[in-house]
C-alpha positions in Angstrom: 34.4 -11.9 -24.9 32.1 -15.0 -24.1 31.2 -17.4 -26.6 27.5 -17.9 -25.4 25.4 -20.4 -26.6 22.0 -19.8 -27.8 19.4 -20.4 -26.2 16.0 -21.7 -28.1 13.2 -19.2 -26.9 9.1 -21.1 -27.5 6.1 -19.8 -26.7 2.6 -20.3 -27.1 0.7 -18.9 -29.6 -3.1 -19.1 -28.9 -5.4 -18.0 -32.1 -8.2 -20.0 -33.1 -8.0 -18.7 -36.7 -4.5 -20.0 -37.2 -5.3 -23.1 -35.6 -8.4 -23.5 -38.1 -6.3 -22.5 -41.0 -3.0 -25.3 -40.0 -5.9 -28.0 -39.4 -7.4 -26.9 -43.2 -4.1 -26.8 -44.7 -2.4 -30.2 -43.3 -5.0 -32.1 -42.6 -2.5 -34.6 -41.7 -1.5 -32.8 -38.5 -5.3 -32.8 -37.1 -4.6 -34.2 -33.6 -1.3 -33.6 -33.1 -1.2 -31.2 -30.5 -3.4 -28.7 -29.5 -1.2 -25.1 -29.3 0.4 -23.3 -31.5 3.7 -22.0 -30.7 6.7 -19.7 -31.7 10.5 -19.7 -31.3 13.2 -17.8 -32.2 15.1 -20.3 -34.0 15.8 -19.7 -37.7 13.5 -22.2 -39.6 13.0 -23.2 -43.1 9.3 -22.3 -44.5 7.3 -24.5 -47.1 4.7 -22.2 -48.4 1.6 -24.9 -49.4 -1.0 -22.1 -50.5 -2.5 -22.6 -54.1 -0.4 -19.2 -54.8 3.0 -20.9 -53.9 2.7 -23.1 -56.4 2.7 -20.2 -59.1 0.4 -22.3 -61.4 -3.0 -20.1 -60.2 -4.7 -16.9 -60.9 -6.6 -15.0 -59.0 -10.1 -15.7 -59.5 -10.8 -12.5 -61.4 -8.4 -13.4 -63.7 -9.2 -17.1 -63.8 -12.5 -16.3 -64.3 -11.7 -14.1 -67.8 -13.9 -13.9 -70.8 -11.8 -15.9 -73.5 -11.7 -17.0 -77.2 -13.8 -19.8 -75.9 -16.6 -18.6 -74.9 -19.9 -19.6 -76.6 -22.2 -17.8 -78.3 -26.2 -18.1 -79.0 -28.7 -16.2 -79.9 -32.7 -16.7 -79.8 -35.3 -14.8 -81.6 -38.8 -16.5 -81.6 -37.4 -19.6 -80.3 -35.9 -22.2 -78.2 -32.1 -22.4 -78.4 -29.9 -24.3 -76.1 -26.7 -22.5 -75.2 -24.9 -24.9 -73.0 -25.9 -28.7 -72.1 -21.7 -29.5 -70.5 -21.0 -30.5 -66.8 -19.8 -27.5 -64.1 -19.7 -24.4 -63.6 -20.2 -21.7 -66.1 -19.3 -18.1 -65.8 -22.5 -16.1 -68.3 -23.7 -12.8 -69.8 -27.2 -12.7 -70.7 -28.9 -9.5 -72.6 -32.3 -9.5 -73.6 -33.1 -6.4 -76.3 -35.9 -5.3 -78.3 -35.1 -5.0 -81.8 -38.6 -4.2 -82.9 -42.1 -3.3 -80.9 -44.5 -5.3 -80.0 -45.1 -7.6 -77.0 -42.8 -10.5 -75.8 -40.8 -12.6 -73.3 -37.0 -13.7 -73.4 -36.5 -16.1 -71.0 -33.2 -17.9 -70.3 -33.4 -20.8 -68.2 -32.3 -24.3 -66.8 -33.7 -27.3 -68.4 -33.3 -30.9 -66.9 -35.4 -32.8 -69.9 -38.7 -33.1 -67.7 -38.9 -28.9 -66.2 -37.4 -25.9 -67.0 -36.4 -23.3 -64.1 -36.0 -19.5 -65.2 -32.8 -17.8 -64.7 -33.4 -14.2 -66.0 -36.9 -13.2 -67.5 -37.8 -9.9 -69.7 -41.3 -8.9 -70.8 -41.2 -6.3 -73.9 -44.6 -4.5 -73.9 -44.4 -2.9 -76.9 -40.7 -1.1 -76.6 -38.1 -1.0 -79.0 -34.4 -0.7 -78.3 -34.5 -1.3 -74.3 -31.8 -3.6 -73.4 -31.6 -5.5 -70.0 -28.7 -7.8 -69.0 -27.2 -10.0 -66.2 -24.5 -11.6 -65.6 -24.4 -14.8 -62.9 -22.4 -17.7 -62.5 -24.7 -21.5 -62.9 -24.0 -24.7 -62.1 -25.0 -27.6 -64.6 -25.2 -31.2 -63.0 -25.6 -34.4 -65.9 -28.3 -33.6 -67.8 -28.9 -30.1 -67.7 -28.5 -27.3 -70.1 -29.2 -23.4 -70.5 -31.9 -22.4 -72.8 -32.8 -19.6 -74.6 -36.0 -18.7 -75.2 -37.7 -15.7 -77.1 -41.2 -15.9 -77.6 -41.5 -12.9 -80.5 -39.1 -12.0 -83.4 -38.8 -8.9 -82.3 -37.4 -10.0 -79.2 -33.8 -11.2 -78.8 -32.4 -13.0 -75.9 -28.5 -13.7 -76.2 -26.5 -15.7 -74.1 -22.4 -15.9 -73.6 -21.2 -18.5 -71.3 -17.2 -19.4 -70.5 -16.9 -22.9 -68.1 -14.8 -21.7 -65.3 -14.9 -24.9 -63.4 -15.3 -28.9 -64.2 -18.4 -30.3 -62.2 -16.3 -31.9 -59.3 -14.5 -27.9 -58.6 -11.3 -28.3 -60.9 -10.8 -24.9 -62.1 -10.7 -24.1 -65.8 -8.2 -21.4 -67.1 -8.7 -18.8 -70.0 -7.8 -20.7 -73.5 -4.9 -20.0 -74.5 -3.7 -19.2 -70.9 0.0 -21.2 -69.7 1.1 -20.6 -66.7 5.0 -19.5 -66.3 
């Protein structure tokens, strides 16, 4: 029998998409070659995803109602929620607790104008409930109000920050990765 050596085999690979996605991951390698190619040599893998590093969650988990989540609630009045940097995961409900005509309102505010969010108008009902849930962005100097305009009218607001204002992601409280 014949003690061959072996012989390397390399070919080309030509995708776009995995081009795109080696120039996203290692920007380093931008301009170093132009093809992508394959051989048949046994070679050692570095994994650089963000779930390699097994210090993520998914972002359905990462984006989890926790223990601190805050809390408000406005009836016939103006009640800030949340006036903190980022980006702020947040469950609104408006409900008619009693008839009678009214608007729950929950809106931005950047100290000189207010932009709405979610808006309810009660004419007369009692017991409807309408919610929404949305993700909102606070830059410096911005805050979520909310704002009921009748006693009878309740507009509640849970928010959980789910991101720092430059993208950093914000686990669950209490969450540690393994």
């Amino acid at each position: 029998m014949t003690n061959r050596p072996s012989v390397p085999e390399i070919i080309t690979v030509n995708s776009e998409v995995l081009q795109t996605q080696i120039r996203d991951l290692l920007p380093s390698q931008n301009g170093f070659g132009s093809e992508l190619q394959a051989t048949n040599v046994i070679t050692p893998i570095i994994d650089l995803t963000a779930a390699a590093e097994g210090s993520t969650l998914g972002s359905s988990l990462q984006q989890a109602w926790a223990h601190s989540t805050t809390t408000a609630v406005a009836a016939n009045t103006t009640t800030t929620l949340i006036n903190q940097t980022g980006f702020w995961k947040c469950f609104f409900s408006i409900i008619s607790v009693s008839s009678g005509d009214g608007v729950g309102t929950v809106q931005t505010n950047d100290g000189s104008s207010t932009s709405a969010i979610f808006i309810a108008t009660q004419l007369g009902g009692l017991g409807s409930v309408l919610s929404y849930e949305c993700v909102v962005f606070l830059d410096v100097g911005v805050s979520i109000e909310l704002v009921s305009n009748n006693a009878g009218l309740s507009t509640r607001g849970s928010c959980r920050q789910i991101a720092t204002i430059d993208g950093t992601l914000v686990n669950p409280l209490g969450f540690s990765p393994a």
